[in-house]
C-alpha positions in Angstrom: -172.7 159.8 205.1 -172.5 163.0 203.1 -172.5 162.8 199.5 -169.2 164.0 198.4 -168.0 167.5 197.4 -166.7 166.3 193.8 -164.3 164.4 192.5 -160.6 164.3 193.0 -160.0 163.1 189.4 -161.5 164.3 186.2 -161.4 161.9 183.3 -159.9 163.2 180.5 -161.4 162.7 177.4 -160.1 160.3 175.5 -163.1 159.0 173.6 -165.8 161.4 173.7 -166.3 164.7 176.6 -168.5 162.5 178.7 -167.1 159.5 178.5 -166.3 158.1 181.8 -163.2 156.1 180.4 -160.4 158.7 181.6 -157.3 158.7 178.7 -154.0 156.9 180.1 -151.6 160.0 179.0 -149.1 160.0 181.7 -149.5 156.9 183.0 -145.6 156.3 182.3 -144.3 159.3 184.1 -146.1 158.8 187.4 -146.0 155.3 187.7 -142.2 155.3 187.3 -142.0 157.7 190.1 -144.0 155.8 192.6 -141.6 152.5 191.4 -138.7 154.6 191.9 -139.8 155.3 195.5 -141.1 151.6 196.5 -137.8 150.2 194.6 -137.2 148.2 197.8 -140.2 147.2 198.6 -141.0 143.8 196.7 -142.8 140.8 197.3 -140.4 138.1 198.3 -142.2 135.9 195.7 -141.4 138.0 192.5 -139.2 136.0 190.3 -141.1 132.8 191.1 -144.7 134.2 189.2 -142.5 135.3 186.8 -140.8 131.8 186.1 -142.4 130.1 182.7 -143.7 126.7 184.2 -142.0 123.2 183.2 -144.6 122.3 180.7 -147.3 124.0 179.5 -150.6 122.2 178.3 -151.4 121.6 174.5 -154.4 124.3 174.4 -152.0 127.1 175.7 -152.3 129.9 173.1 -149.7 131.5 170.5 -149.6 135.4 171.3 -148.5 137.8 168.6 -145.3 140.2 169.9 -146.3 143.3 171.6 -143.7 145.5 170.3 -143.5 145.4 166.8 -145.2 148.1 164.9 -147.4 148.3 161.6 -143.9 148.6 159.6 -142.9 145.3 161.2 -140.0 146.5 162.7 -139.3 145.7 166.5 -140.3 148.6 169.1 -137.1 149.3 171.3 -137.9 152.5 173.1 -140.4 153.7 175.7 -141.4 156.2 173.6 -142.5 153.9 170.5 -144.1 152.0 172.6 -145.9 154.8 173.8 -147.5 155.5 170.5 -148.0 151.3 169.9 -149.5 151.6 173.4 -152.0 154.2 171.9 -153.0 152.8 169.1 -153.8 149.4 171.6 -156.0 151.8 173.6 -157.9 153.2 171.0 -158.7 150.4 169.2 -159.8 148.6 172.0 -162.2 151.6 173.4 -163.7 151.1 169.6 -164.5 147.6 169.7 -165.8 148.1 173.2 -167.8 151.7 172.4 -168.2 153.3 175.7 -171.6 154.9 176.2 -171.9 158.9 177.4 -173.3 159.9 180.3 -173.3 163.3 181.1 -171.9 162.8 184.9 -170.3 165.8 187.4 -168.3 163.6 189.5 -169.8 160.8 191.7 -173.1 160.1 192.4 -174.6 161.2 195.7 -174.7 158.3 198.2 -177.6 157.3 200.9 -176.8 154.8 203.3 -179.1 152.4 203.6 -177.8 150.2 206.3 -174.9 150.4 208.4 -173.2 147.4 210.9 -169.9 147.0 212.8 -168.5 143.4 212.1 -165.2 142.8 213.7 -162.4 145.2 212.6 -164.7 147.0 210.4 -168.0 149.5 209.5 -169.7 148.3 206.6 -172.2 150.6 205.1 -174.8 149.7 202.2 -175.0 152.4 199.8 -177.4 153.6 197.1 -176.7 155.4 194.3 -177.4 156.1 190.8 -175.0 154.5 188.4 -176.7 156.2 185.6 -179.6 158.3 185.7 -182.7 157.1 187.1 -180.6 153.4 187.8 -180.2 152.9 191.2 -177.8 150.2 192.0 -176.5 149.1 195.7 -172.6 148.6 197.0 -171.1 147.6 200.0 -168.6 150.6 201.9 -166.2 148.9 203.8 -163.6 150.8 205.9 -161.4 150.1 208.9 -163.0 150.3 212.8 -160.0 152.1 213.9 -158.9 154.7 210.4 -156.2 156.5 209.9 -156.2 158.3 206.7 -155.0 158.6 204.5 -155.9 154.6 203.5 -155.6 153.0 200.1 -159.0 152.4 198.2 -159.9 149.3 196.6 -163.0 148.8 194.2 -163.7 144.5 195.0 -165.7 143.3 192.0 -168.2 139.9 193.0 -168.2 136.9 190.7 -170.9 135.1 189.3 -172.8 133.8 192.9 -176.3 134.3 194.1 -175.0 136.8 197.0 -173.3 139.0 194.6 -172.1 142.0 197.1 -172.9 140.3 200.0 -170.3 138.0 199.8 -167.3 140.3 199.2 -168.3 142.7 202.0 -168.4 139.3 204.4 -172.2 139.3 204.8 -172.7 135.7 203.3 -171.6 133.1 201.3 -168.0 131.6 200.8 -165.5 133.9 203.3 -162.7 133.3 201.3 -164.0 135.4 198.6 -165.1 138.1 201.6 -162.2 140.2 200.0 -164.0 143.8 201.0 -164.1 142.5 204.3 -160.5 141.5 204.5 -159.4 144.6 202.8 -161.2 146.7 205.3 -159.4 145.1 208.1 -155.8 145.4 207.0 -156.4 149.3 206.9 -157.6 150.3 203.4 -161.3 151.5 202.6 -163.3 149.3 199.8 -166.2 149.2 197.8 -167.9 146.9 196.5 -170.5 147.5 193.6 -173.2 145.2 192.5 -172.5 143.8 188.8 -175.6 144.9 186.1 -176.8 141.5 185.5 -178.2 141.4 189.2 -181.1 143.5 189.3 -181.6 143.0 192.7 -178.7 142.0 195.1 -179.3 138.4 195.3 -180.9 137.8 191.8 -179.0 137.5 188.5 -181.3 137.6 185.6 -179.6 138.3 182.4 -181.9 139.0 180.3 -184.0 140.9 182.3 -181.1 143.5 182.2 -178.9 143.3 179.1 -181.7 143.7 176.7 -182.8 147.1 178.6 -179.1 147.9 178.5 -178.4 147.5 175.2 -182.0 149.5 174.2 -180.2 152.4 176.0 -177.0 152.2 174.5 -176.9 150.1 170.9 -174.2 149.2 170.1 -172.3 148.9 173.6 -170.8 146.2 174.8 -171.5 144.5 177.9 -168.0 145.1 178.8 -168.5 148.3 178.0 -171.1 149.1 180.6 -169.7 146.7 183.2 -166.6 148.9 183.3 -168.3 152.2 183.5 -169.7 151.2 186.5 -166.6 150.2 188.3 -165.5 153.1 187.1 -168.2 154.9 189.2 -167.4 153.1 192.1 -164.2 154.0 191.7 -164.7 157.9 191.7 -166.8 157.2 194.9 -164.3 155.4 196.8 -161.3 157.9 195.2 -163.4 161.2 196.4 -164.1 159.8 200.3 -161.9 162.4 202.3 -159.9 159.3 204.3 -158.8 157.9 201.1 -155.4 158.3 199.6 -156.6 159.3 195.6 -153.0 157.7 194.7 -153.5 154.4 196.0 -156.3 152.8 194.4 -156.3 149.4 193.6 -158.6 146.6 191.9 -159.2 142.5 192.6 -162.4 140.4 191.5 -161.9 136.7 190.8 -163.8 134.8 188.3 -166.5 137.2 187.0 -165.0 140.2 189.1 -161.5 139.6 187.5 -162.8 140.2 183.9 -164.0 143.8 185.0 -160.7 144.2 187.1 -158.4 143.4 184.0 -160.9 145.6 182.0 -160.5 148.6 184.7 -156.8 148.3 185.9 -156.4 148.2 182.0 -158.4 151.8 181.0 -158.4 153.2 184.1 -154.6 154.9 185.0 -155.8 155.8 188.6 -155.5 152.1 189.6 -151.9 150.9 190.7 -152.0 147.6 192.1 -154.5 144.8 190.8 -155.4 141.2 190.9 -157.4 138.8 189.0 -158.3 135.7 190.4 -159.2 132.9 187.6 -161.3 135.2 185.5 -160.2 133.5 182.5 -157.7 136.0 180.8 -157.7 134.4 177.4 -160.6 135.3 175.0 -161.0 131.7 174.6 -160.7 130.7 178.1 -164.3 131.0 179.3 -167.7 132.6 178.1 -165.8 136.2 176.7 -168.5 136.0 174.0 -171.7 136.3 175.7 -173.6 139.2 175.1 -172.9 140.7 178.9 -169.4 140.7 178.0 -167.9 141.0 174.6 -170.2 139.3 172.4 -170.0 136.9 169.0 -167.4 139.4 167.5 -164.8 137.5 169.5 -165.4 134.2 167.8 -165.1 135.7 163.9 -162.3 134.3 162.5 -161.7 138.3 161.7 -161.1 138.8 165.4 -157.3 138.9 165.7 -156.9 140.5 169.3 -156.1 138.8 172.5 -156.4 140.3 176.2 -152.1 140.7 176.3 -153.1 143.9 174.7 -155.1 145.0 177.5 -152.7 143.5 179.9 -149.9 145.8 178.4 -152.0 149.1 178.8 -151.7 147.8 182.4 -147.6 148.4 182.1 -145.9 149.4 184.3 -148.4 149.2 187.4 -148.7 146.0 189.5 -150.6 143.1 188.2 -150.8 139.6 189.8 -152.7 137.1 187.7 -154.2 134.5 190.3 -155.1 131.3 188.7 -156.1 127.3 190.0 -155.6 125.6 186.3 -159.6 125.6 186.3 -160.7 129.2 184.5 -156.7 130.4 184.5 -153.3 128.3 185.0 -150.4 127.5 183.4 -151.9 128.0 179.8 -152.5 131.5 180.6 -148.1 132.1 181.2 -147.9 133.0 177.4 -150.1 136.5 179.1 -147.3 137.2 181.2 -144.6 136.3 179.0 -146.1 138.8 176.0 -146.3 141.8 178.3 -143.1 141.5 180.6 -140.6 142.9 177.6 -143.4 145.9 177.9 -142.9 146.0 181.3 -139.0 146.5 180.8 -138.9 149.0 179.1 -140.2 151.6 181.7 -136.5 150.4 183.2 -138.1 149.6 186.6 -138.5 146.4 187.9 -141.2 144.4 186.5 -144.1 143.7 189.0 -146.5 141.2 187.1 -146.8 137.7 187.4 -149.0 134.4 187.5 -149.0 132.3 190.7 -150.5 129.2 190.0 -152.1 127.5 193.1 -153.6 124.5 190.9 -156.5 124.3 193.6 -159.4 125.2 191.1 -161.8 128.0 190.8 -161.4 129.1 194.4 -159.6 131.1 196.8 -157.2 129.0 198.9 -155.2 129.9 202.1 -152.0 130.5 199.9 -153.6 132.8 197.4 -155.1 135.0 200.3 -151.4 135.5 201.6 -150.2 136.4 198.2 -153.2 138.7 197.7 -152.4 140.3 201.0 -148.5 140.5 200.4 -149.5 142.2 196.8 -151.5 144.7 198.1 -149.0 145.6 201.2 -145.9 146.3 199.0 -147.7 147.9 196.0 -150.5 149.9 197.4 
């Protein structure tokens, strides 16, 4: 593979000139476009994630409304929210304080290994996330391609396989979601998470200490989302790929960093998160590879709605099996969907529920399939 000839998208600076976190100026404008064009092409499911369930279970959280601003008066047009929105974004990229990196588009690639499972070419890449740190991804792209394809950046949970088992190498094949991808026509890549220093060994602190000796003060959120944000400028800049239809899943693990990029990232339009455990309280937010003890001072008053409304108005399906996310995390969908109406398209978020656990069953595959077919 050659290295690409630069990227398609420059990140505009909305934190610092290197930042790799582009700004989300626009993001109303085009998105409203692209919904005013697809206005008849919905999932068949729609309303139903978007129904609050019968009962909801006594941990589910209190949010605190979206659209009021700091006068406490109630936000009513797309344009306040706009400025709200902002505000959101900014304090958000200051609690998570991106490092710089002085980068000139993506990184060049080597393949290391190439193979031709059915319906598919996977490629292992090699490239340097951030100067002089080599990390591996799977490439995955259809055997028979006709580009322009949609991209997709496929973010591994927590397993000892890591990329290997979204690319369909080994390990579980229901969360072979590169693989799957690849065969239904779109192009995607999947990118080894920082805590694995070696594709099928996670040793945490054998890489967040070095991390946070480069970069004090990051988060480990912080870094974790630069690097899917690498991936995606690879998989945005291949010449088969369509730069406008990019989308995002992970589950468990992978969803954190896919609510995290769909979220600060505007070149993603169609995302899902698979029992990632939206709520800050809903899994292990504040260890020190994601968001750390801030999260659990009683001076931390923020909740991941916010990030789900910088999302608004692009696709988001929340996938949940009442183990990690379920019906406690509705009060998430029900805080942004008044955020979602005011772009005065149809709203495309929801939660389906399959209640079968931290897994992938048969029935979330289809929805995952029938999400990605309508919206990217």
């Amino acid at each position: 593979m050659k290295p690409p000839s630069g990227s398609r998208r420059r990140f505009l600076a909305s934190c610092a000139a290197a930042c790799s976190l582009p700004a989300l100026a626009g993001v109303a404008a085009g998105s409203q476009e692209k919904q005013k064009q697809d206005k008849d092409k919905e999932v068949a499911w729609l309303a139903e994630v978007q129904r609050r369930p019968d009962r909801l279970p006594a941990d589910t959280p209190q949010l605190s409304p979206l659209l009021v601003g700091e006068d406490g008066r109630e936000i009513t047009s797309l344009a306040s929210w706009q400025r709200q929105r902002e505000k959101i974004k900014r304090w958000w990229l200051d609690f998570l304080k991106p490092f710089s990196v002085d980068r000139k588009g993506p990184p060049r690639l080597e393949v290391v290994a190439e193979d031709r499972p059915q319906g598919a070419v996977r490629q292992l890449l090699r490239y340097e996330v951030e100067p002089g740190l080599p990390v591996e991804a799977y490439l995955l792209k259809p055997a028979k391609l006709q580009p322009p394809v949609p991209g997709v950046v496929v973010l591994h949970p927590t397993v000892k396989e890591s990329i290997r088992q979204p690319a369909g190498v080994e390990g579980n094949p229901d969360m072979a979601f590169g693989l799957r991808l690849a065969r239904r026509g779109c192009v995607a890549i999947c990118p080894r998470n920082f805590l694995w220093p070696e594709t099928n060994r996670i040793a945490t602190d054998e890489t967040v200490k070095p991390f946070n000796a480069r970069h004090p003060g990051s988060k480990g959120m912080a870094k974790m989302l630069f690097d899917a944000v690498v991936a995606l400028d690879i998989v945005a800049a291949l010449p088969e790929v369509d730069p406008k239809r990019l989308g995002a899943i992970g589950h468990s693990l992978g969803a954190k960093e896919a609510l995290y990029l769909a979220a600060l990232d505007e070149r993603i339009r169609a995302t899902v998160s698979s029992e990632g455990g939206i709520g800050t309280r809903y899994s292990n937010w504040e260890a020190p590879w994601y968001l750390g003890s801030d999260i659990r001072s009683p001076a931390f008053r923020h909740e991941h709605h916010e990030l789900l409304a910088l999302v608004a108005p692009r696709p988001f399906l929340l996938l949940g099996g009442d183990s990690a996310d379920g019906d406690r995390s509705w009060p998430f969908i029900e805080a942004v969907l008044p955020v979602y109406r005011l772009y005065g398209s149809t709203p495309r978020v929801g939660l389906f529920n399959h209640r079968k656990g931290h897994s992938v069953p048969p029935e979330a595959e289809e929805r995952i399939d029938q999400w990605f077919e309508a919206y990217l």
